[in-house]
DSSP file (Angstrom, degrees, kcal/mol; ACC not computed):
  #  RESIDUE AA STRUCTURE BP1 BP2  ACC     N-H-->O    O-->H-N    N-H-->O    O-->H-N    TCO  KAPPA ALPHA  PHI   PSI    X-CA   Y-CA   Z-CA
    1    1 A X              0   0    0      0, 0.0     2,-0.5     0, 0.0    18,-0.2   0.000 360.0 360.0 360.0 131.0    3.4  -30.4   68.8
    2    2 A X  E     -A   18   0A   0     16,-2.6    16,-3.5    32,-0.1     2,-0.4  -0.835 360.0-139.8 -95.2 134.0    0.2  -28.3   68.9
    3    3 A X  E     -Ab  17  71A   0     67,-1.5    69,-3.8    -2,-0.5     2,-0.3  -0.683  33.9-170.5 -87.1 132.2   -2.7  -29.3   66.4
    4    4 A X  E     -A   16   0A   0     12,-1.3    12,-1.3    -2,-0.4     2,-0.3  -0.757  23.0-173.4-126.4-176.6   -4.0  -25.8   65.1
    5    5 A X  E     -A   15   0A   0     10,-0.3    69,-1.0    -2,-0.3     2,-0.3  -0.763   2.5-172.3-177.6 109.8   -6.9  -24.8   63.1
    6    6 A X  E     +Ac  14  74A   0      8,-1.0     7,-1.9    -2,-0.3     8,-1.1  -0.939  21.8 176.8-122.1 130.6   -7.3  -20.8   61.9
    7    7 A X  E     -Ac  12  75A   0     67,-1.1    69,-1.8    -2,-0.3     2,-0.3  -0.909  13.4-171.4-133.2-175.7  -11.0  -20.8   60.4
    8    8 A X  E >   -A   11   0A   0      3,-1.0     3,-0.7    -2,-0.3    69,-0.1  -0.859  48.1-102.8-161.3 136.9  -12.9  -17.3   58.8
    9    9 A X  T 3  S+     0   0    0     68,-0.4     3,-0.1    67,-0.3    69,-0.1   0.644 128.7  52.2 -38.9 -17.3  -16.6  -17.5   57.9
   10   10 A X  T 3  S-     0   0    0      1,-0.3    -1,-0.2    69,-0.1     2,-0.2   0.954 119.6 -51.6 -88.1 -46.9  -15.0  -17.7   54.2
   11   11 A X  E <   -A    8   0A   0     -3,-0.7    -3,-1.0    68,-0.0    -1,-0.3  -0.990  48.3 -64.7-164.2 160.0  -12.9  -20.4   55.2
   12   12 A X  E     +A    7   0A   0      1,-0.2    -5,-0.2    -5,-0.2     3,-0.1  -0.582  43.9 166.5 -49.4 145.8  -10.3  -23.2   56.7
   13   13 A X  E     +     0   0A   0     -7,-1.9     2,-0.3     1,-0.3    -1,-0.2   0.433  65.2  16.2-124.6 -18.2   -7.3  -21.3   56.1
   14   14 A X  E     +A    6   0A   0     -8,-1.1    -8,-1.0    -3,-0.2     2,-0.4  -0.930  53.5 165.0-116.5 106.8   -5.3  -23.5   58.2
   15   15 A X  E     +A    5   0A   0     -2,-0.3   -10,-0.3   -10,-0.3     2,-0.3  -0.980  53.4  71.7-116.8 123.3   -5.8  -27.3   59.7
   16   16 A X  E     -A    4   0A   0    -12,-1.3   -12,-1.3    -2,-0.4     2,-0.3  -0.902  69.0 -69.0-158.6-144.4   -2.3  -28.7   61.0
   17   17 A X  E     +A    3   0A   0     -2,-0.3     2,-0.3   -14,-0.2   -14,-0.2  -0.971  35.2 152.8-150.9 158.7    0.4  -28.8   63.3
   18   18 A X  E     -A    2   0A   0    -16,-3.5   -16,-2.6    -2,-0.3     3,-0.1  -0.885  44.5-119.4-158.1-167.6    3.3  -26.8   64.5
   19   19 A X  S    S+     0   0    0     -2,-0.3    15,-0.6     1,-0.2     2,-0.3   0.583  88.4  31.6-121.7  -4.5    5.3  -26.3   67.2
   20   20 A X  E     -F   33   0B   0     13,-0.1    31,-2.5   -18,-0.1     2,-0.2  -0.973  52.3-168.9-139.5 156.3    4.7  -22.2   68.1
   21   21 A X  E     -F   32   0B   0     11,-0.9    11,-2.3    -2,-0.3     2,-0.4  -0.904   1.2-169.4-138.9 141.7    1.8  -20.0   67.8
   22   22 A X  E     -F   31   0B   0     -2,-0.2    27,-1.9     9,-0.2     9,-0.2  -0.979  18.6-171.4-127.9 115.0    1.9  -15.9   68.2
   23   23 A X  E     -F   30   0B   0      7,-2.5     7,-0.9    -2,-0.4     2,-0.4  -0.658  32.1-129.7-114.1 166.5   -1.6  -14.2   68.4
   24   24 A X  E     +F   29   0B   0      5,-0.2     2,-0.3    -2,-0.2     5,-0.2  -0.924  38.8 180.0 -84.7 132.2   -3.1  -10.5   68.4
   25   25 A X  E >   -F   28   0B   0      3,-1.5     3,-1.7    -2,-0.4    18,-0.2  -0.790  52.0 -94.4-106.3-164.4   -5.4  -11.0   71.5
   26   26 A X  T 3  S+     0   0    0     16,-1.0    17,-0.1    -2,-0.3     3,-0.1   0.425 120.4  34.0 -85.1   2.7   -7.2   -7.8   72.1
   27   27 A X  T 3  S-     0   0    0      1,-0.8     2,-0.2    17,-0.0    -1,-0.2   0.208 123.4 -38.0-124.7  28.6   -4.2   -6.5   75.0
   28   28 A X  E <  S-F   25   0B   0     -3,-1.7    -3,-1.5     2,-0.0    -1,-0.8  -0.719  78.4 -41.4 150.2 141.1   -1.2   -7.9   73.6
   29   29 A X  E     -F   24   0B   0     -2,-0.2     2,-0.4    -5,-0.2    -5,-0.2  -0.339  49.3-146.1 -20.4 115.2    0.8  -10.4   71.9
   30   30 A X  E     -F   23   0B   0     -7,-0.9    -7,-2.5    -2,-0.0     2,-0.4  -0.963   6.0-158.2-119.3 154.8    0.2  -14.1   72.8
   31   31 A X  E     -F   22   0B   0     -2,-0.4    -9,-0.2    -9,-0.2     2,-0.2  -0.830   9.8-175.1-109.2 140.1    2.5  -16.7   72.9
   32   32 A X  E     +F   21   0B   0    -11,-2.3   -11,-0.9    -2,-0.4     2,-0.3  -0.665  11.7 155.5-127.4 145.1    1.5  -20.6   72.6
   33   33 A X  E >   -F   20   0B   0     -2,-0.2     3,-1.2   -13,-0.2   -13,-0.1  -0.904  56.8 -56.3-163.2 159.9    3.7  -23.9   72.9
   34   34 A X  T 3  S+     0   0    0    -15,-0.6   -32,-0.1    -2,-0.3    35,-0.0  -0.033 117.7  25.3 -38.5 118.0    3.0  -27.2   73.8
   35   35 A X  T 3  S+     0   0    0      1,-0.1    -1,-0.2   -34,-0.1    34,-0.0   0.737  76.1 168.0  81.2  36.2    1.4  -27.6   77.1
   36   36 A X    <   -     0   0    0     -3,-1.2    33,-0.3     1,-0.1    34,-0.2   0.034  41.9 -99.4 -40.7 154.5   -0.2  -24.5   77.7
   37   37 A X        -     0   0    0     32,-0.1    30,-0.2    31,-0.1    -1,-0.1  -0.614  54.9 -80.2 -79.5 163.6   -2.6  -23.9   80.3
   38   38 A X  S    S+     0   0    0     -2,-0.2     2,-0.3    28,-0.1    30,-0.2  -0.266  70.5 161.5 -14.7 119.0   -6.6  -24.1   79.3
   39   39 A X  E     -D   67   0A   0     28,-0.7    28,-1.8    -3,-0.1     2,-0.3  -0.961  34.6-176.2-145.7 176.1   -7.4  -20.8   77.7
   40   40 A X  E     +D   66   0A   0     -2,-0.3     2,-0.4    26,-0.2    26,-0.2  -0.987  19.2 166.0-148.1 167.1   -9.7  -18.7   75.6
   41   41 A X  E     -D   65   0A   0     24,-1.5    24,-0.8    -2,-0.3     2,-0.2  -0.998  34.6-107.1-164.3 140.0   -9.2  -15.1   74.6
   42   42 A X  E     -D   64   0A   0     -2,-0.4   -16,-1.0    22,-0.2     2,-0.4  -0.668  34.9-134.5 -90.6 166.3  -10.5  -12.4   72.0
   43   43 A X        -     0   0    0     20,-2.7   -18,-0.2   -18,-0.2     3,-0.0  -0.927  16.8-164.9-126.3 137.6   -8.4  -11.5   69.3
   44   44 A X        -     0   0    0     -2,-0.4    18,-1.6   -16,-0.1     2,-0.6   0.000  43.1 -64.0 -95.3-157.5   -7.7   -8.1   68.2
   45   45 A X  E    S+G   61   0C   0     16,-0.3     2,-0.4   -20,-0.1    16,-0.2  -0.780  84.1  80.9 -74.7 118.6   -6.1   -7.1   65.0
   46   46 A X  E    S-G   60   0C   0     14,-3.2    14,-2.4    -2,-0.6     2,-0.5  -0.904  75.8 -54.1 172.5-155.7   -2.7   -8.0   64.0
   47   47 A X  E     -G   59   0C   0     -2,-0.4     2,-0.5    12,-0.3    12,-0.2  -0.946  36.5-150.4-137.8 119.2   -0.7  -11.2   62.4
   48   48 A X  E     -G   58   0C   0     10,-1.6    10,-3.0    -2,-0.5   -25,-0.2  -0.868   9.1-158.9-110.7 138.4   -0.7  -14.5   63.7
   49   49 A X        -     0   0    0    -27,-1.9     2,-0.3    -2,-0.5     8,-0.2   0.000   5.8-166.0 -91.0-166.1    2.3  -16.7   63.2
   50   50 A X        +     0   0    0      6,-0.5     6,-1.6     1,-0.2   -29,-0.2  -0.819  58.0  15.6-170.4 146.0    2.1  -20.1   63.4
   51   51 A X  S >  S-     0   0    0    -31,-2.5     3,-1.3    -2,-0.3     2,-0.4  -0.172  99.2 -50.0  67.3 177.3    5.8  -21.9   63.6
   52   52 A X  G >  S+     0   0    0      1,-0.2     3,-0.9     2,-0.1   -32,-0.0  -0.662 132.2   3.7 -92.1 121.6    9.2  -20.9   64.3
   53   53 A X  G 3  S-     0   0    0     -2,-0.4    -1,-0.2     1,-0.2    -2,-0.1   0.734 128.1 -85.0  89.3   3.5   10.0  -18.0   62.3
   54   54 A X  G <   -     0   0    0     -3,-1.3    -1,-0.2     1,-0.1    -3,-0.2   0.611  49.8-169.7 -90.9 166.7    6.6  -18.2   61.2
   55   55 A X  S <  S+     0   0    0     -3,-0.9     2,-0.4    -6,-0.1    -4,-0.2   0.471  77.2  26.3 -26.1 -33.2    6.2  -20.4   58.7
   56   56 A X  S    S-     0   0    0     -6,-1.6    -6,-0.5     2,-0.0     2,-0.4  -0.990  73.0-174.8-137.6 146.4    2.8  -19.6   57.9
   57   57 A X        +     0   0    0     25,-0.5    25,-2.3    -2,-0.4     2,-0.3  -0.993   2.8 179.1-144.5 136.3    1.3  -16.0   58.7
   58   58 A X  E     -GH  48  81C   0    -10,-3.0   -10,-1.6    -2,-0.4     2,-0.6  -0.961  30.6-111.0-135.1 144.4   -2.2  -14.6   58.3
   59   59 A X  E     -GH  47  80C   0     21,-1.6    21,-1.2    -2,-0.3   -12,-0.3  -0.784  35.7-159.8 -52.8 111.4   -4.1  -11.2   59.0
   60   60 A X  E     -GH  46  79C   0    -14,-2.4   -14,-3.2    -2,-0.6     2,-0.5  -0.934  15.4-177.0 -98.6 142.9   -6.6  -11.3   61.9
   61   61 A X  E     -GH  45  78C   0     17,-1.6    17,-1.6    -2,-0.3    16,-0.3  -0.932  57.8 -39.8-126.6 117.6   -9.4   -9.1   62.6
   62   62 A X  S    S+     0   0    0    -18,-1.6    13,-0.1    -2,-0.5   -38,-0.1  -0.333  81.1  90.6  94.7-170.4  -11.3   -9.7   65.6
   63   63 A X        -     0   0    0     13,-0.2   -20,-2.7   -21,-0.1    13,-0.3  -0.024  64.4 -59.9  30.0-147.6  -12.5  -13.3   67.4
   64   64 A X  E     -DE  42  75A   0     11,-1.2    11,-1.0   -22,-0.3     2,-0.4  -0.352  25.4-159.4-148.0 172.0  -11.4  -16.0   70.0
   65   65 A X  E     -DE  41  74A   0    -24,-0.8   -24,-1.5     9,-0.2     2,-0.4  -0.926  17.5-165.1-158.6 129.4   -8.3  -18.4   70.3
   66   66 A X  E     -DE  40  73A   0      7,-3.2     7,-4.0    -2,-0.4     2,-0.3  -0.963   7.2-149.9-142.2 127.5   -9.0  -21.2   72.5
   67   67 A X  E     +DE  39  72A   0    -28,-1.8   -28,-0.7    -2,-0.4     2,-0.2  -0.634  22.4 167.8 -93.2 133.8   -6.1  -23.6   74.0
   68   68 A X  E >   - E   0  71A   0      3,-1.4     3,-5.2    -2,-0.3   -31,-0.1  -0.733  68.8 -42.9-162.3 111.8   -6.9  -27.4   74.9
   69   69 A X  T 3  S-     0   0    0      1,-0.3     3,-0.1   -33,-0.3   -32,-0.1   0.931 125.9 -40.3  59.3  42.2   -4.8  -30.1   75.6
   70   70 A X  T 3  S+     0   0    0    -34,-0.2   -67,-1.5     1,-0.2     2,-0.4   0.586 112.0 121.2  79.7  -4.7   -2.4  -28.8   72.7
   71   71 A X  E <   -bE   3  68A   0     -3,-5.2    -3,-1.4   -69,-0.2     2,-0.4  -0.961  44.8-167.2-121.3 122.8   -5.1  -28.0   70.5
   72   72 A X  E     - E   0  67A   0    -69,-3.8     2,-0.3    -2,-0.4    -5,-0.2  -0.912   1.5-170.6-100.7 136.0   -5.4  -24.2   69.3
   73   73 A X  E     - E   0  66A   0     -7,-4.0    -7,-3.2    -2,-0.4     2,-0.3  -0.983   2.0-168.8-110.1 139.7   -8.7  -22.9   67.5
   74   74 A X  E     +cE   6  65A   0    -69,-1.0   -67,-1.1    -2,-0.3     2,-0.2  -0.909   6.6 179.8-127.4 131.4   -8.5  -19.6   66.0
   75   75 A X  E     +cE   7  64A   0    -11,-1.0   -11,-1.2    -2,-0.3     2,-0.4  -0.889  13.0 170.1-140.3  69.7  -11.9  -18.4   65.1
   76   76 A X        -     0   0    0    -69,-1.8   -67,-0.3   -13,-0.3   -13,-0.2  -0.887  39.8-130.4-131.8 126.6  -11.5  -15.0   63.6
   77   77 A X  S    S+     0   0    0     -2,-0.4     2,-0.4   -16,-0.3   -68,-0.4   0.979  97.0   8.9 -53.6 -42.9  -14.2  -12.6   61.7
   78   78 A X  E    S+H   61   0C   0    -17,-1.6   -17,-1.6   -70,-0.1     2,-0.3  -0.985  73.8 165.2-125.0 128.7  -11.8  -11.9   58.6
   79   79 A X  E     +H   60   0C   0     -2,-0.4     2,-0.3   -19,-0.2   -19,-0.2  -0.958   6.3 179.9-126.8 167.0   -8.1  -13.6   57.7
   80   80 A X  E     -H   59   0C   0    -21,-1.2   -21,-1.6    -2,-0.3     2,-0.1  -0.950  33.6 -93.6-148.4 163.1   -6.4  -13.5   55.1
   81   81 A X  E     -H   58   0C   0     -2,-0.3     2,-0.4   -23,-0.2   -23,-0.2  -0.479  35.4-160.2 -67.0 143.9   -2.7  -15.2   54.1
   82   82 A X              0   0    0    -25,-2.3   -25,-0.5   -24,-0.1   -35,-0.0  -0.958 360.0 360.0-125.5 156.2    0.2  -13.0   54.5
   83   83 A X              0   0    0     -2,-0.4    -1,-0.1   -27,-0.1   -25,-0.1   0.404 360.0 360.0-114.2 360.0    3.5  -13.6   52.7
């Protein structure tokens, strides 16, 4: 399981865990699972899942995603919930 985190100056909009995460970075789609290597990355514009299927989806504009040890932080100037 990856512990994940999405925060916005505004707000947490996410603290949990799941088991996939799909990001904008700024040249492409990435994809996260348990036991990723180390990384960090800017984030472009787009919708990042979180889960299989996912479960939870937000707008990002902009900021970092950094992988550790199973733990993603998504750091982003603006999100917002998508449904």
């Amino acid at each position: 399981m990856l512990t994940v985190s999405v925060i916005s100056p505004e707000a947490v909009l996410f603290a949990g865990t799941t088991d996939s995460v799909v990001a904008p970075a700024f040249d492409g789609q990435l994809g996260i699972l348990t036991g990723h290597a180390p990384m960090v990355t800017l984030l472009g514009t787009g919708e990042l899942r979180l889960g299989e299927g996912g479960q939870q989806r937000f707008k990002v504009e902009g900021g970092f995603l950094q992988v550790v040890d199973d733990v993603v932080r998504v750091v982003t100037e603006h999100a917002s919930p998508l449904k």
